[in-house]
N, C-alpha and C positions, 0 to 999 in steps of 0.2 A: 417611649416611642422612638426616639433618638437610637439607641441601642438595639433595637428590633430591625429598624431601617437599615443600621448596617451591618446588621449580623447578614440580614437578606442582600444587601451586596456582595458581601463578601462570602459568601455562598453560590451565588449568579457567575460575580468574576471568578470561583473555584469551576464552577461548573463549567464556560466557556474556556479555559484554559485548558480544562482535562480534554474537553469536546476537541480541542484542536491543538495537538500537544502533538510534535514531531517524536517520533518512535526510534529510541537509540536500537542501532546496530543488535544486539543481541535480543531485544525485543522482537525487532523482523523475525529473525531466525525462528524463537520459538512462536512466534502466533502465526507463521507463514509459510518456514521454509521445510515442514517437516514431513513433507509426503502427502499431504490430505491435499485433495483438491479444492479449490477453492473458484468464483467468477471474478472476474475482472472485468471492465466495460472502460469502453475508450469514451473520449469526448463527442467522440461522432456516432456515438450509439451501436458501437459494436462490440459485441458479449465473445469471451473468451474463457472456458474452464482453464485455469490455470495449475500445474501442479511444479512444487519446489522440491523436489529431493534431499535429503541429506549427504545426499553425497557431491552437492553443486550441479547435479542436471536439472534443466527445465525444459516443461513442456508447455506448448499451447495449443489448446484443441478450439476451433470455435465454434461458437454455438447455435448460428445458426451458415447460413451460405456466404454472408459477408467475412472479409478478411482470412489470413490464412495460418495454417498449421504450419509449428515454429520449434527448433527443438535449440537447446543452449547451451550456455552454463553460467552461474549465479555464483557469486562472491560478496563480503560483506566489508562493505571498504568504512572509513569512519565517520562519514555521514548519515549512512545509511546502506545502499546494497548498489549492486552493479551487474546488469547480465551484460553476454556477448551471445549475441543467436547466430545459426552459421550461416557463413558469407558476410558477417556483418562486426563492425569494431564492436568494443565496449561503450556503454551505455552506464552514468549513476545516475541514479533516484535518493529523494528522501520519500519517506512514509509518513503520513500526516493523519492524525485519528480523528475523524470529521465531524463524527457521532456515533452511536454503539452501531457497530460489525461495520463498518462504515469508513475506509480507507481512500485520500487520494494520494496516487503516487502524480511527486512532483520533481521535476528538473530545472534548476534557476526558480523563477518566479511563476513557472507556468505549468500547470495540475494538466496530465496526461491520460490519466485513467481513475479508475476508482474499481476500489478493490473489496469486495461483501462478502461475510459469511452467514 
């Protein structure tokens, strides 16, 4: 029973770990930045079709009348990634995998958007 118990923990604490496991650098890249468009949603509930290029452009389209259309460029610094949209400095994010297709992108300690496929 003992050995069951904690096989089932340590499975739970596998599962929560992976559920929330910050995404190196090169992970972004391939699950994010490769052309496909993807949604992203801010905290304040506004949708945005996101697209990453391979070639360091981005774009943001949104999806519905709230917020605005953004165009940029993306770099992969060692935390994690960094845009600069125009008129505006750089910007890093870490990627944080929340639960399946289920991304928040974070700056310090405070979750900015959340990002789904």
């Amino acid at each position: 029973m003992r050995a069951a118990l904690g096989v089932a923990t340590a499975l739970l604490t596998f599962d929560v770990a992976v559920a929330a496991s910050k995404l190196a650098p090169k992970e972004i890249q391939t699950e994010f930045f490769d052309g496909k468009p993807f949604t992203a949603a801010t905290t304040t509930g506004n949708k945005f079709t996101m697209t990453f290029a391979a070639d360091g452009k981005v774009i943001r389209e949104p999806k519905d009348k709230a917020g605005a259309k953004g165009e940029g460029t993306w770099k992969l610094s060692k935390d994690g990634f960094c845009t600069t949209w125009k008129g505006s400095t750089a910007n890093c994010y870490t990627l944080v995998n929340v639960e399946k297709n289920k991304w928040s992108v974070v700056r310090g300690a405070t979750t900015l958007a959340v990002w789904s496929k």
